[in-house]
MMTF fields as JSON, N, C-alpha, C and O atoms, coordinates in Angstrom:
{
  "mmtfVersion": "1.0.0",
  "mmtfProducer": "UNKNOWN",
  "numBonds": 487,
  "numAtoms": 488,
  "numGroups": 122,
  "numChains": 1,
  "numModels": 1,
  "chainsPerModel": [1],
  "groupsPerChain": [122],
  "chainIdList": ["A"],
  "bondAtomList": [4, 2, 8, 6, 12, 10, 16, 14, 20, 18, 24, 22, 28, 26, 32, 30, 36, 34, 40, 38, 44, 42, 48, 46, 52, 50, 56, 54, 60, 58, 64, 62, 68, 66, 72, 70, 76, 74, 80, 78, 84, 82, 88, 86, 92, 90, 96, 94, 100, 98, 104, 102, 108, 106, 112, 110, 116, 114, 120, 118, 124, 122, 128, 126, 132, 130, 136, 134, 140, 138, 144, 142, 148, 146, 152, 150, 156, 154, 160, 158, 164, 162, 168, 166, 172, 170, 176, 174, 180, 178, 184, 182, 188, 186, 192, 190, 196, 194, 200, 198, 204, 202, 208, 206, 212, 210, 216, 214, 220, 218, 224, 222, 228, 226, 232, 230, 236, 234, 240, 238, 244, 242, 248, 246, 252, 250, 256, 254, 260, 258, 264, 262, 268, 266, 272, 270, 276, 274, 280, 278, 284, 282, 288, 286, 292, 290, 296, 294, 300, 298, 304, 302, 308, 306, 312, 310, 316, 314, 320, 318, 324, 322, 328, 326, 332, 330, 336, 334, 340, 338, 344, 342, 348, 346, 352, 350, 356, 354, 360, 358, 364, 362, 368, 366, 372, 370, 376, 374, 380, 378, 384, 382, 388, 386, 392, 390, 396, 394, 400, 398, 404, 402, 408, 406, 412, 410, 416, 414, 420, 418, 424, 422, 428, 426, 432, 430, 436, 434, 440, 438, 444, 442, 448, 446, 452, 450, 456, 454, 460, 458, 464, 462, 468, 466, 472, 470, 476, 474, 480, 478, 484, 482],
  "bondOrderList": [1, 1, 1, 1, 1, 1, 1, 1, 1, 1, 1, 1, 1, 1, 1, 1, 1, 1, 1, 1, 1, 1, 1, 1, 1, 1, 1, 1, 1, 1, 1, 1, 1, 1, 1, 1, 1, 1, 1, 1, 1, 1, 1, 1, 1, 1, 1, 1, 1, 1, 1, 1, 1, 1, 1, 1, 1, 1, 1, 1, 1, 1, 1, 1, 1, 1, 1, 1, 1, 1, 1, 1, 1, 1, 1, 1, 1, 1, 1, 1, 1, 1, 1, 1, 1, 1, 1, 1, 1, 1, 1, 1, 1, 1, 1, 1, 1, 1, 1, 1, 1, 1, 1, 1, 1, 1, 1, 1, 1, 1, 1, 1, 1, 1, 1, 1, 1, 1, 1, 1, 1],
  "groupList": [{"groupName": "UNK", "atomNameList": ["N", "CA", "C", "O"], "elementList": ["N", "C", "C", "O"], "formalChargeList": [0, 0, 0, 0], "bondAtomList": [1, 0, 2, 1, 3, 2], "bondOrderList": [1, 1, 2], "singleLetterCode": "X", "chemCompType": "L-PEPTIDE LINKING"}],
  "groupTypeList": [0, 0, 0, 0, 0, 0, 0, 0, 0, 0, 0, 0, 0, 0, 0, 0, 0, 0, 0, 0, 0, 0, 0, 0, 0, 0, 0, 0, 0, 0, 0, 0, 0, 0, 0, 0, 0, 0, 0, 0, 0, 0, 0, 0, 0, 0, 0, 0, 0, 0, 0, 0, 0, 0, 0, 0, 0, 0, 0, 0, 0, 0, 0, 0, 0, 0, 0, 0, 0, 0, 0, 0, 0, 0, 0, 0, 0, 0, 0, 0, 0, 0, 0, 0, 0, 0, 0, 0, 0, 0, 0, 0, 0, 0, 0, 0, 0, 0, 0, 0, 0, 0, 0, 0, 0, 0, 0, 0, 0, 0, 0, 0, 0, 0, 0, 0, 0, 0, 0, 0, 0, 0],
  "groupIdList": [1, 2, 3, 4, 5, 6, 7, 8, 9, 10, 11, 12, 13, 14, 15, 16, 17, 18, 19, 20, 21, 22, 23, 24, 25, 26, 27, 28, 29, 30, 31, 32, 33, 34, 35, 36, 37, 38, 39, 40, 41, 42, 43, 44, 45, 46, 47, 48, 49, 50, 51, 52, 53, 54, 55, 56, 57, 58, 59, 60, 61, 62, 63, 64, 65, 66, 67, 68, 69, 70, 71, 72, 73, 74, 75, 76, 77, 78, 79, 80, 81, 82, 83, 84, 85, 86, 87, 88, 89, 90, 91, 92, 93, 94, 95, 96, 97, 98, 99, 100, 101, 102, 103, 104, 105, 106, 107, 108, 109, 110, 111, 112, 113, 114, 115, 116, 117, 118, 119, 120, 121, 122],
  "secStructList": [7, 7, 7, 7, 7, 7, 7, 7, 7, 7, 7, 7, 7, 7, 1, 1, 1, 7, 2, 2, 2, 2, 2, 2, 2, 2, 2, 1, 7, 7, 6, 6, 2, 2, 2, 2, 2, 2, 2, 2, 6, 6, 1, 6, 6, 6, 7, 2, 2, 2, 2, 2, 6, 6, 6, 4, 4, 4, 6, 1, 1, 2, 2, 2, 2, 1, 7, 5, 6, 6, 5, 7, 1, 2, 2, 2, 2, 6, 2, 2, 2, 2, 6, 6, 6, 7, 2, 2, 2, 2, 2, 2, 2, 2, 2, 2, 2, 2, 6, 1, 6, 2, 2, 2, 2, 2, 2, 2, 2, 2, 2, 2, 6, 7, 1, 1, 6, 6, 1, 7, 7, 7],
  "xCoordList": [120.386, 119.864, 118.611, 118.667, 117.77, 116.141, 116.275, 117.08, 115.937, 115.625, 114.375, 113.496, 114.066, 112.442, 111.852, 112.757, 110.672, 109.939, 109.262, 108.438, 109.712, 109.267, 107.64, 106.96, 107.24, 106.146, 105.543, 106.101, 104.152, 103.132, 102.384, 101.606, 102.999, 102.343, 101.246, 101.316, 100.017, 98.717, 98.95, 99.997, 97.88, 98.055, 97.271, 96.059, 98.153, 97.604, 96.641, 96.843, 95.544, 94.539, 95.002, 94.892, 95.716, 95.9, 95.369, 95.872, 93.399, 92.788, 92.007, 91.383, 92.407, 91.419, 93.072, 93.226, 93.895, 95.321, 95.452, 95.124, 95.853, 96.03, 97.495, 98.542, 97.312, 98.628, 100.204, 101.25, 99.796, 101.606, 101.729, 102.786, 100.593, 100.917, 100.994, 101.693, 100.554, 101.249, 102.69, 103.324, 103.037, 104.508, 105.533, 106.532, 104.835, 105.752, 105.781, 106.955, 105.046, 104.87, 105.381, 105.69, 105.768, 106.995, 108.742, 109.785, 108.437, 109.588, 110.12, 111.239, 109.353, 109.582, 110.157, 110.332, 110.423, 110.747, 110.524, 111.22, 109.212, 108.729, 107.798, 107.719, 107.145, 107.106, 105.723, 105.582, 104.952, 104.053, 104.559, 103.801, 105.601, 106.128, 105.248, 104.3, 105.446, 104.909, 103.556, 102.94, 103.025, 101.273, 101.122, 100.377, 101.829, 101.545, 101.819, 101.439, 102.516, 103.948, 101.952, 101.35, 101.448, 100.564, 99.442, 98.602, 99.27, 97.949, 98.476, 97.693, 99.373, 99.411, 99.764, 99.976, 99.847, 99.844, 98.54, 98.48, 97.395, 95.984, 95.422, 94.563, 95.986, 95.574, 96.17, 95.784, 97.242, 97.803, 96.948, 96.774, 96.321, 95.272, 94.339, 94.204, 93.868, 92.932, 93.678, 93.028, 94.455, 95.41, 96.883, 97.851, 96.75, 98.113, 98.956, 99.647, 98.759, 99.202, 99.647, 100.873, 98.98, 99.687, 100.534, 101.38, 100.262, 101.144, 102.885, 103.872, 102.886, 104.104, 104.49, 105.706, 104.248, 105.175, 104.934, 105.191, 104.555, 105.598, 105.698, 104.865, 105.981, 107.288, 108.801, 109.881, 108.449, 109.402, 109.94, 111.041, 109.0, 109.584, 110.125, 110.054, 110.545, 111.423, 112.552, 113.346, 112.963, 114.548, 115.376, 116.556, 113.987, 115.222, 115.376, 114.801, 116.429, 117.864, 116.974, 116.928, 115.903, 115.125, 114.59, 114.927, 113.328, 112.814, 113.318, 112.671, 114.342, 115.16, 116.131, 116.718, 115.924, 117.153, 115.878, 115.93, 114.814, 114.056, 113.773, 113.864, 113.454, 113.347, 112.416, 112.764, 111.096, 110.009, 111.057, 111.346, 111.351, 112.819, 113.059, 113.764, 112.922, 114.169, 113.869, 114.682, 112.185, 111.526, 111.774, 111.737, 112.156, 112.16, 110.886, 110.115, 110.475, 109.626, 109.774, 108.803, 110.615, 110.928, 110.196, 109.013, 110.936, 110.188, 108.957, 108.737, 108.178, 106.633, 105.879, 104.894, 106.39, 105.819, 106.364, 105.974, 107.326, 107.076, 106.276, 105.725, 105.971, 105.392, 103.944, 103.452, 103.385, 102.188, 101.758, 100.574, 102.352, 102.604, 101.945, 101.235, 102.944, 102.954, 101.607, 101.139, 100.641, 99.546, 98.392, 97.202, 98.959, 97.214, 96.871, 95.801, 98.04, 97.418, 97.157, 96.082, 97.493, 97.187, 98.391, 99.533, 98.314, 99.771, 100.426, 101.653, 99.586, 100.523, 101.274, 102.494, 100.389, 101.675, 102.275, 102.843, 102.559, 103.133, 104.146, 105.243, 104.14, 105.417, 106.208, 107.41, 105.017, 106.432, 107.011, 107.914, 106.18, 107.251, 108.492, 109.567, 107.988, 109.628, 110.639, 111.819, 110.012, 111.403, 111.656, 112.856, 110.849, 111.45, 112.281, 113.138, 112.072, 112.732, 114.186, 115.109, 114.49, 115.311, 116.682, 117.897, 115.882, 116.423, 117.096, 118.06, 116.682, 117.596, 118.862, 118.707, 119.643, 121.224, 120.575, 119.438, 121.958, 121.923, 121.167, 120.071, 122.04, 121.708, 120.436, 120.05, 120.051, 118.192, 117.827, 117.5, 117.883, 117.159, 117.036, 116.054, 118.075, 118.213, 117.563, 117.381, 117.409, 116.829, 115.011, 114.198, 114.867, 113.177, 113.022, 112.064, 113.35, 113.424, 113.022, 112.176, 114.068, 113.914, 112.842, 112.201, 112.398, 110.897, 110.233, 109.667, 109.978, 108.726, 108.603, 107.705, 109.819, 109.674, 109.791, 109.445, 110.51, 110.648, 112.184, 112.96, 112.262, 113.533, 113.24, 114.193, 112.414, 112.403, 111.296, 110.192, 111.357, 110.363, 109.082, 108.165, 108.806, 108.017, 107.208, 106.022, 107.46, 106.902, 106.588, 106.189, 106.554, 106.07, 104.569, 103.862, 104.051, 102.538, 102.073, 101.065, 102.436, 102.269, 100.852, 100.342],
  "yCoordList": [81.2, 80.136, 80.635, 81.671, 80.11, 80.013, 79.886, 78.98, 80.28, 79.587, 78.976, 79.837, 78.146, 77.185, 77.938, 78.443, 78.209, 78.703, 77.666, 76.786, 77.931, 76.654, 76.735, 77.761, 75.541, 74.878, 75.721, 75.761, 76.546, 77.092, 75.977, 75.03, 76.569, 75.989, 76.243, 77.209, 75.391, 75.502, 76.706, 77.044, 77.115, 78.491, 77.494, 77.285, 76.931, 76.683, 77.345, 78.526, 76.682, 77.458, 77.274, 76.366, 78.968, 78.992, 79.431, 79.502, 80.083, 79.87, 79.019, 79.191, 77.943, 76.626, 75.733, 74.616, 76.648, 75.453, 75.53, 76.621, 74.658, 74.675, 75.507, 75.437, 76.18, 77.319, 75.741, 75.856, 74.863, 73.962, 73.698, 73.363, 73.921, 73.32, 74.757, 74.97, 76.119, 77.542, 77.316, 77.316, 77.07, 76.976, 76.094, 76.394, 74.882, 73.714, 74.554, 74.703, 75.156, 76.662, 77.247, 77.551, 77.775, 78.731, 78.302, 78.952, 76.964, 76.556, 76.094, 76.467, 75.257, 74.9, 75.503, 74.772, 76.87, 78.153, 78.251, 78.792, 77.506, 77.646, 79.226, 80.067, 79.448, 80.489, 81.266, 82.489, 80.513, 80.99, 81.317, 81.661, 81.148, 81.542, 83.11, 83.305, 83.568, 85.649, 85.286, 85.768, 84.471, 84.055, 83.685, 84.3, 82.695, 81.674, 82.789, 82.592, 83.87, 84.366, 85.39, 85.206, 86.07, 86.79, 86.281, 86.901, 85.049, 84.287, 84.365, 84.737, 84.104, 83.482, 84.636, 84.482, 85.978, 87.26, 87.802, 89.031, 87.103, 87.91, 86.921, 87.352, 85.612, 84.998, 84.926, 84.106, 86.034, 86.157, 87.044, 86.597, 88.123, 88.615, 87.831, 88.244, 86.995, 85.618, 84.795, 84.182, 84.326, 82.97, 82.668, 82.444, 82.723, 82.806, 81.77, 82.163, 80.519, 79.596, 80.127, 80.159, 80.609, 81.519, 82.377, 82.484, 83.106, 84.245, 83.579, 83.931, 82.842, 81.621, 81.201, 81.352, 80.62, 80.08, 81.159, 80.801, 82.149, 83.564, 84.013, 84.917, 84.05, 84.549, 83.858, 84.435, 82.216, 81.141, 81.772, 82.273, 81.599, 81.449, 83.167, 83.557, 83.708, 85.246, 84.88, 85.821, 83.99, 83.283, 82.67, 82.515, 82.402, 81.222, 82.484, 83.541, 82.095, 82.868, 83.156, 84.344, 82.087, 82.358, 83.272, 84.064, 83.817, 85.248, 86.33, 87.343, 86.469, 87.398, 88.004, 89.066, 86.891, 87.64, 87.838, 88.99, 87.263, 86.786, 88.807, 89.333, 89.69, 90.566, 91.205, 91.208, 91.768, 92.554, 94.392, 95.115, 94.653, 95.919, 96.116, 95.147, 96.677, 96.756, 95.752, 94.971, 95.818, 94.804, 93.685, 93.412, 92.701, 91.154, 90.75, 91.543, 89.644, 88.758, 88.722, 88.912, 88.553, 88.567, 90.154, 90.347, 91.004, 92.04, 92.594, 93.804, 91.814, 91.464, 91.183, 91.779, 90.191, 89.793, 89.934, 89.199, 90.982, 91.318, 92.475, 92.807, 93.223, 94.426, 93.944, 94.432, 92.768, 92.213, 91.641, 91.735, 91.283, 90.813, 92.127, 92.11, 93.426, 94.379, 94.883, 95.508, 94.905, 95.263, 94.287, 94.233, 93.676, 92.75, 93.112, 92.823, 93.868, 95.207, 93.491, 93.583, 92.943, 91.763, 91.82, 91.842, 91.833, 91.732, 90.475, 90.388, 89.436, 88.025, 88.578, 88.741, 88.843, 89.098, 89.819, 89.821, 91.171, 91.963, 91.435, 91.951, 90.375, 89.979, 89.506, 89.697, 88.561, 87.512, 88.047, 87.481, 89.639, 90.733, 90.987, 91.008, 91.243, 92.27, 90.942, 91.013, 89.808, 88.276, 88.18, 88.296, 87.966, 88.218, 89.28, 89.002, 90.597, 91.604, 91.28, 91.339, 91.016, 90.88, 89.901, 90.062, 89.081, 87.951, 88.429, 87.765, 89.76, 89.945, 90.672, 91.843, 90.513, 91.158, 93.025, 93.487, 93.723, 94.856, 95.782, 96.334, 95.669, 96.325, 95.808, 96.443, 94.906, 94.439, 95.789, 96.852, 95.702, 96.208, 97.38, 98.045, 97.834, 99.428, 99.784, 100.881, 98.965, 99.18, 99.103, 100.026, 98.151, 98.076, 99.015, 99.604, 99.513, 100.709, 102.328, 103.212, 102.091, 103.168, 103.418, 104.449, 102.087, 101.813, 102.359, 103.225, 101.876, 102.056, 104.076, 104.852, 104.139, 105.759, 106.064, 107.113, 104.601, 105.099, 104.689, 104.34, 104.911, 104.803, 103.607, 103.416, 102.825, 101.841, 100.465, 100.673, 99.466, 98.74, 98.629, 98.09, 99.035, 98.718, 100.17, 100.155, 101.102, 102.461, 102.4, 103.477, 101.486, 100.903, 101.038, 100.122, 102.003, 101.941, 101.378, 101.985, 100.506, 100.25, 100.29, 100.153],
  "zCoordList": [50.668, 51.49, 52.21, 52.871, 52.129, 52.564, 54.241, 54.456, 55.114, 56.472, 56.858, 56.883, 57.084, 56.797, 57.922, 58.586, 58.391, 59.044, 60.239, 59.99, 61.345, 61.962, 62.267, 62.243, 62.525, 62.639, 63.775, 64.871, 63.465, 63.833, 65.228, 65.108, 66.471, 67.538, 68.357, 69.118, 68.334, 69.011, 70.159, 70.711, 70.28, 71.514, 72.73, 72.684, 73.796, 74.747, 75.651, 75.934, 76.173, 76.497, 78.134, 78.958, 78.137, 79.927, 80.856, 81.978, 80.291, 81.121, 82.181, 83.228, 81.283, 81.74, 82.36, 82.855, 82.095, 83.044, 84.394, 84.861, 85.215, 86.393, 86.825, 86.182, 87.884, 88.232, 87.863, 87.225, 88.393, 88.559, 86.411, 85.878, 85.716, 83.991, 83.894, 82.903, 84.529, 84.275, 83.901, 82.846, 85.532, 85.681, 84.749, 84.095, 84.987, 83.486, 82.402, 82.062, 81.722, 80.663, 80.335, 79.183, 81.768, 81.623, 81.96, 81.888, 82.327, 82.796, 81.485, 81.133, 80.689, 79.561, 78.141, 77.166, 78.133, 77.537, 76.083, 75.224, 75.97, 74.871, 74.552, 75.447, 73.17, 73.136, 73.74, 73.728, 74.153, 75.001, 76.791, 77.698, 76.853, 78.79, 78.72, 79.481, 78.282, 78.564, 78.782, 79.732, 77.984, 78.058, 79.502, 80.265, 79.837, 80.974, 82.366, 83.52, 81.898, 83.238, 83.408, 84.466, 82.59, 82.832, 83.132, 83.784, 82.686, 83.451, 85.213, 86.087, 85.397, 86.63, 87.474, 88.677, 86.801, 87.323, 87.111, 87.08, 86.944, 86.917, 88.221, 88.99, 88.362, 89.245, 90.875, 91.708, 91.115, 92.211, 92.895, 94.029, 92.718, 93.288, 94.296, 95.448, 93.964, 94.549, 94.753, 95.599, 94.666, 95.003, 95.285, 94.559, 96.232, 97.277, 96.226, 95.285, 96.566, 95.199, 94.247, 94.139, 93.431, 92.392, 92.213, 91.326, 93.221, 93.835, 94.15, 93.505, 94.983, 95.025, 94.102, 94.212, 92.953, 92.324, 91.026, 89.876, 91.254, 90.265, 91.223, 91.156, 91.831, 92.819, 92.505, 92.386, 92.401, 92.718, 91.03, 90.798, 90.187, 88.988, 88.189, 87.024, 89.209, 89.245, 89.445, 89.408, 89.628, 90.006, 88.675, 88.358, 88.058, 86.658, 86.31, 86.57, 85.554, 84.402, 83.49, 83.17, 82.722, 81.688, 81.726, 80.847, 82.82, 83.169, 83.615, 83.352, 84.256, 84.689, 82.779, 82.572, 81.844, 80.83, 79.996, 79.565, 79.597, 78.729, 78.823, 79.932, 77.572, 77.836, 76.567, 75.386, 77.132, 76.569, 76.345, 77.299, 75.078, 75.317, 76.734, 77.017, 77.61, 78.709, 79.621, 80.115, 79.913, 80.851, 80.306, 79.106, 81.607, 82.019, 82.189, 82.73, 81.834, 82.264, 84.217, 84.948, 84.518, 86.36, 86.226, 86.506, 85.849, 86.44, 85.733, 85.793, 85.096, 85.064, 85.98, 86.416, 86.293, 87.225, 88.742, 89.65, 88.906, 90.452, 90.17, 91.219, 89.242, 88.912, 89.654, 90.672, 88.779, 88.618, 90.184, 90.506, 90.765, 91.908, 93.229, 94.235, 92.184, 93.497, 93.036, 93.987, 91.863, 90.989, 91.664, 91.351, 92.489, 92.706, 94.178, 94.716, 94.852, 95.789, 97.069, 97.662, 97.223, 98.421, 99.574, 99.117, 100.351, 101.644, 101.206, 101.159, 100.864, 100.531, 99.159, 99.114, 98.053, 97.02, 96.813, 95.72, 98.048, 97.641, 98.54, 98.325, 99.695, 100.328, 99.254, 99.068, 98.241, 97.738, 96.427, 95.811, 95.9, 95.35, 95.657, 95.058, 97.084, 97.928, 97.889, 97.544, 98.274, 98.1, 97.001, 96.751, 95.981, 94.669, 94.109, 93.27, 94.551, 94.297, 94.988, 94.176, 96.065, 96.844, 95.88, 95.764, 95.444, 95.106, 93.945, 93.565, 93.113, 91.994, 91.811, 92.159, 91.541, 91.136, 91.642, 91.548, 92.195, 92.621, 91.074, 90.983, 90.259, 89.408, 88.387, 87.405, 88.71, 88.262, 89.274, 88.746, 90.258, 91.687, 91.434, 91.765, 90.772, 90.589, 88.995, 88.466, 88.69, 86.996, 87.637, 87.597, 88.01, 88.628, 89.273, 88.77, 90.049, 90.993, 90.026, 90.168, 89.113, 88.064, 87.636, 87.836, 86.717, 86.108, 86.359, 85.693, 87.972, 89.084, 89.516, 89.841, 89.3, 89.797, 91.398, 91.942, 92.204, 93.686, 93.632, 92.743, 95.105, 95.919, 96.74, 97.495, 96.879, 97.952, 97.581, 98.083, 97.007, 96.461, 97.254, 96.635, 98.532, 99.888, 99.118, 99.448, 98.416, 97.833, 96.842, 96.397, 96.096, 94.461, 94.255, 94.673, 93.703, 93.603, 92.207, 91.846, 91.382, 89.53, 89.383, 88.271]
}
């Protein structure tokens, strides 16, 4: 038995998207979310906005399981978060961080090479 190959989908252009059609993007768990999760992690640097809702979107089940080999999409983007070096996104890192299961906490922690996420230099 053959398995049909599904249908080849347009590469949305997520430079020219607005941060809330980021988020529908990734909310939507189609196969561009990693595209969308890193646009909106080049744009937290400059934009508090942005910064917020990847923060917000470190919470679904989808990014937290969705997994690059050990790395999560969630912990992409608190990485990315703590990478744009700003006091606003590195707060809504540490809430996001906060927000994940003990043993996420302790796996990110590992990654990173500290003992305390507030010591995370990526």
């Amino acid at each position: 038995m053959t398995i049909p190959v599904p249908p080849k989908l347009p590469v949305p252009p997520v430079r020219e998207m607005s941060a809330t059609d980021l988020a529908d993007l990734i909310r939507s768990g189609g196969p561009y979310r990693g595209k969308a999760v890193f646009e909106l992690a080049d744009r937290a640097a400059t934009d508090d906005a942005a910064a917020n809702l990847l923060g917000e979107l470190t919470h679904l089940p989808m990014l937290r399981d969705d997994r690059i080999h050990a790395i999560s999409l969630a912990w992409a983007a608190i990485v990315s978060l703590l990478a744009a070096r700003t006091p606003h996104a590195r707060q809504v890192a540490y809430r996001s961080f906060a927000a994940l299961p003990g043993s996420e906490q302790e796996g990110l922690l590992a990654y990173l090479r500290c003992s305390r996420i507030e010591d995370a230099q990526p």
